[in-house]
C-alpha positions in Angstrom: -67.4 -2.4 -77.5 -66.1 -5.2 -75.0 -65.6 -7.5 -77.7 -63.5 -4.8 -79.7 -61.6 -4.4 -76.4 -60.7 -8.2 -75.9 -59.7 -7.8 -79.8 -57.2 -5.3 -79.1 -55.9 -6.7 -76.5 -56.0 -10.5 -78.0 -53.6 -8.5 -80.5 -51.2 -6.5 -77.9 -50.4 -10.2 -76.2 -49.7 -12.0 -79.9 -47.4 -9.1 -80.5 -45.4 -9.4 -77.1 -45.3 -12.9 -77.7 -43.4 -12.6 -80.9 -41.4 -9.6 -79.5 -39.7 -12.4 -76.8 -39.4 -15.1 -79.3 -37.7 -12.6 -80.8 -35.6 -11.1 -78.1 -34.4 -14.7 -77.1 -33.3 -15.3 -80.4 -31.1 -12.4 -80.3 -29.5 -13.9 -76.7 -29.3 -17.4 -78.6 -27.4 -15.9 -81.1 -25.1 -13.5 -79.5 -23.9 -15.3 -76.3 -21.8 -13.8 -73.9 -18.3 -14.9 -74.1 -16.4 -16.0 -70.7 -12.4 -15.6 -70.4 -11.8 -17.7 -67.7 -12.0 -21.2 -67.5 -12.4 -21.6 -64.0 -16.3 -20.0 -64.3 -17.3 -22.9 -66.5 -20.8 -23.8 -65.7 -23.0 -26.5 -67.0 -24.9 -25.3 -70.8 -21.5 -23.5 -71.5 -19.2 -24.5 -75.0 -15.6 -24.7 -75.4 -14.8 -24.3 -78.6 -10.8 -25.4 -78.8 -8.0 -24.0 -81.3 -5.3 -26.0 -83.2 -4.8 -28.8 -81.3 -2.2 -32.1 -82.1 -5.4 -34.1 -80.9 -7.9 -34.6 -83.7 -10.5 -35.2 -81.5 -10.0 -31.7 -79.6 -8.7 -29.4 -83.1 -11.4 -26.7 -83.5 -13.9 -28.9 -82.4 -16.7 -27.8 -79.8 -17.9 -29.5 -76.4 -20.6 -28.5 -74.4 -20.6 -28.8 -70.5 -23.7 -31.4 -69.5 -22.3 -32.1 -65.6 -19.7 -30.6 -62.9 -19.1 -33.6 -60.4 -16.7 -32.5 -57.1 -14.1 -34.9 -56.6 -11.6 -34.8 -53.0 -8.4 -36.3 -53.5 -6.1 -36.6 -50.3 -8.4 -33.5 -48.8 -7.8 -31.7 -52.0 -11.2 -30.5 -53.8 -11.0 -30.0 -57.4 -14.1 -29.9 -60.3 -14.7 -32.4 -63.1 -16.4 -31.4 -65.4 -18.1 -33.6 -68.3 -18.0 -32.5 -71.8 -19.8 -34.1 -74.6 -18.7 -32.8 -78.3 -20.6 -33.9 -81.9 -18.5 -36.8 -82.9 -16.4 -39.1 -80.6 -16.2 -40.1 -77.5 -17.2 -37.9 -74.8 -14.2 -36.3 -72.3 -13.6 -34.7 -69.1 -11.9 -31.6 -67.7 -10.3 -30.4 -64.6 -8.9 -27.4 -63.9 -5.4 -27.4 -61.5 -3.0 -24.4 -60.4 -0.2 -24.2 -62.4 3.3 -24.7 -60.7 5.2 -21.7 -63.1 2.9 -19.1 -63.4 -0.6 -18.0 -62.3 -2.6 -18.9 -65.5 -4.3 -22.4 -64.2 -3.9 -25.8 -66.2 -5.8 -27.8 -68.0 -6.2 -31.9 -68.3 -8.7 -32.9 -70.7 -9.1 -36.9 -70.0 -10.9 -39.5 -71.9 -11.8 -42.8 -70.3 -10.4 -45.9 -72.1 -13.1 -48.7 -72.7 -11.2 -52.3 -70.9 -10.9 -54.1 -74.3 -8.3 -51.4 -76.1 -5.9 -51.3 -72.6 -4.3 -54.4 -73.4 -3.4 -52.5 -76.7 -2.1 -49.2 -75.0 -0.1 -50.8 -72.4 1.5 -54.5 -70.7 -1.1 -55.7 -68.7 1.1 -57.5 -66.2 2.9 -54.0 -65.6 0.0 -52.0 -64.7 -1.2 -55.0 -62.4 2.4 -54.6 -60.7 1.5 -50.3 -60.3 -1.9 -51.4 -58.4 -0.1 -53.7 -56.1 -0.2 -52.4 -52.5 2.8 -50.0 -51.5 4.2 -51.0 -54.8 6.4 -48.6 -56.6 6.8 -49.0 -60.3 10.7 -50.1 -60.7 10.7 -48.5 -64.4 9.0 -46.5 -66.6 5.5 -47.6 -68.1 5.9 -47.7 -71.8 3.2 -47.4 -74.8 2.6 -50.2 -77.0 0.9 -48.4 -79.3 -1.3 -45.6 -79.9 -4.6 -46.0 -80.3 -6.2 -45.7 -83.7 -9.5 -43.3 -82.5 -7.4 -41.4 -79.8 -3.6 -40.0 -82.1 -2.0 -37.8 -79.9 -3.2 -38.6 -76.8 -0.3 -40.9 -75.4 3.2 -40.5 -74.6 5.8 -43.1 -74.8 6.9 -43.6 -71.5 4.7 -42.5 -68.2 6.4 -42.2 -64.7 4.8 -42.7 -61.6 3.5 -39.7 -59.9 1.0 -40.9 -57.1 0.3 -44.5 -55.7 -3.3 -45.1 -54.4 -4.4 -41.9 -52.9 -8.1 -42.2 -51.4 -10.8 -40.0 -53.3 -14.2 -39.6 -52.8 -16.4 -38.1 -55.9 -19.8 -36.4 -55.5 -22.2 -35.7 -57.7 -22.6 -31.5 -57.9 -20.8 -28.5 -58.1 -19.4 -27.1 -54.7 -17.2 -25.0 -56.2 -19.0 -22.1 -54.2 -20.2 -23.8 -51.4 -18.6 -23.8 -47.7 -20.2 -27.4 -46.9 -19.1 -30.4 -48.7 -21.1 -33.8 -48.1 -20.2 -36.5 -45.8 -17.2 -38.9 -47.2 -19.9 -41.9 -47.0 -22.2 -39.7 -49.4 -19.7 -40.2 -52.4 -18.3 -42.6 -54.0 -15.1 -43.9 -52.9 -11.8 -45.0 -55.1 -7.9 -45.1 -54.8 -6.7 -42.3 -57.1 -3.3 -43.4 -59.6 -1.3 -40.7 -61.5 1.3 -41.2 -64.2 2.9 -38.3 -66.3 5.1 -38.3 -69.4 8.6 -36.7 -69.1 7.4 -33.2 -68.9 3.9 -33.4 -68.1 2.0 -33.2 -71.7 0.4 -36.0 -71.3 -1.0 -38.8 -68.4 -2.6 -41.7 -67.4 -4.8 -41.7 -64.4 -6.4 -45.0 -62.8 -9.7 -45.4 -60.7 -10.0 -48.3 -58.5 -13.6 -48.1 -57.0 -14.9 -49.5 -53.8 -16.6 -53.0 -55.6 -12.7 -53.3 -57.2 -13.9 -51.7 -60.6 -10.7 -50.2 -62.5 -11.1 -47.7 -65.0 -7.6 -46.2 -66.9 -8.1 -42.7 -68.9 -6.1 -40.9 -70.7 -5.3 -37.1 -70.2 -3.1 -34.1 -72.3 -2.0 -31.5 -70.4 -3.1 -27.9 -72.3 -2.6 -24.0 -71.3 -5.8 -22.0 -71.2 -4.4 -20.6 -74.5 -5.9 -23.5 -76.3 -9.1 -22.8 -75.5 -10.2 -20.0 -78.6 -13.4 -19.2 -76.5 -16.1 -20.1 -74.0 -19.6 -19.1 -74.9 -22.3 -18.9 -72.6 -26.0 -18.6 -73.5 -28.6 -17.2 -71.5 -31.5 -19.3 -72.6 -29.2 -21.7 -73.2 -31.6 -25.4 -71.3 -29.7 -27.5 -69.0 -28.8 -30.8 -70.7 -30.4 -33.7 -70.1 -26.8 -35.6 -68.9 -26.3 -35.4 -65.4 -23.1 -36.8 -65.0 -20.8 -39.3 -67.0 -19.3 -41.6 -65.0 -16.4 -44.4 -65.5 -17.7 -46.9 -63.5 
């Protein structure tokens, strides 16, 4: 009789086993679907619409890191998104200036060996010189071959060496920040196309280490969806850094 009681309830326990596997399944394949961009969270996928960008057009990224970054006491969220093919990107989230829908600057970091090709070299070392204003506007060689649509052919300068501090975590919903000596320090440079479509932003780091990416300027609009899944596993990419 006991061992015709363990039976059964060997049985029961096989069968709610397969009843989860089951039920997760069902949340793996209908994932619930988030409108705004601003409650991205790390396991999430952006799937993008028609885009000019080839690297961007219907293709899908998956969130692996949010890193908090303070420029000039502003706090904003960078977020690290790694797709199937290419090179891996960045997004941050800014109010827009126009209306209340926010904006977004997808960036990729360019590897040292293809600047030369994008831009003069002597002209970006005149942009990193102390208190020094660019006297004209920084024009594009060329385009790079793995990265169409992602320049512009002139940038202006927008900001000159403003101090940042990045921090590995979210603290998007926190009320305590760490200490500035907890991060990692840089001076922050911003140049933007005509009207704002496109930029180039420039890291200086504390040991002197530059690093120049590239960023488009989209409405939330180009995003088609955000899916989240709730058994969705945390990926194994902290953070993605360009230094």
């Amino acid at each position: 009789m006991a061992i015709k009681s363990i039976t059964i309830l060997v049985s029961l326990l096989r069968r709610g086993v397969v009843w989860v596997r089951q039920q997760l399944l069902v949340l793996q394949r209908n994932p619930r679907l988030i409108t705004d961009p601003t409650a991205l969270q790390i396991g999430d996928y952006i799937h993008f619409g028609h885009l000019s960008q080839p690297l961007l057009n219907k293709n899908s990224f998956q969130v692996v890191a949010i890193d908090t970054v303070v420029l000039d006491s502003v706090r904003q969220s960078v977020l690290t998104l790694v797709g199937e093919e290419g090179p891996n990107c960045y997004l941050t989230v800014a109010e827009s200036d126009h209306a209340d829908a926010p904006v977004l600057r997808i960036g990729c970091y360019i590897a040292d060996r293809h600047v030369g090709h994008l831009f003069d070299l002597d002209q970006l070392a005149l942009l990193l010189e102390e208190q020094k204003e660019l006297p004209h506007a920084l024009k594009r060689r060329s385009e790079l071959p793995m990265l169409p649509g992602w320049t512009a052919d002139r940038y202006y300068q927008s900001i000159h060496a403003v101090s940042g501090i990045r921090h590995r975590g979210d603290f998007r919903n926190s009320a305590f920040m760490p200490l500035p000596v907890e991060g990692e320090g840089f001076d922050y440079y911003l140049l933007l196309s005509q009207d704002h479509s496109h930029a180039v932003a420039i890291e200086v780091n504390d040991e002197g280490h530059i690093a120049l990416s590239l960023m488009v300027q989209l409405l939330p609009e180009a995003i088609e969806r955000i899916e989240r899944f709730s058994t969705t596993r945390k990926p194994l990419i902290r953070s993605f850094m360009p230094y």
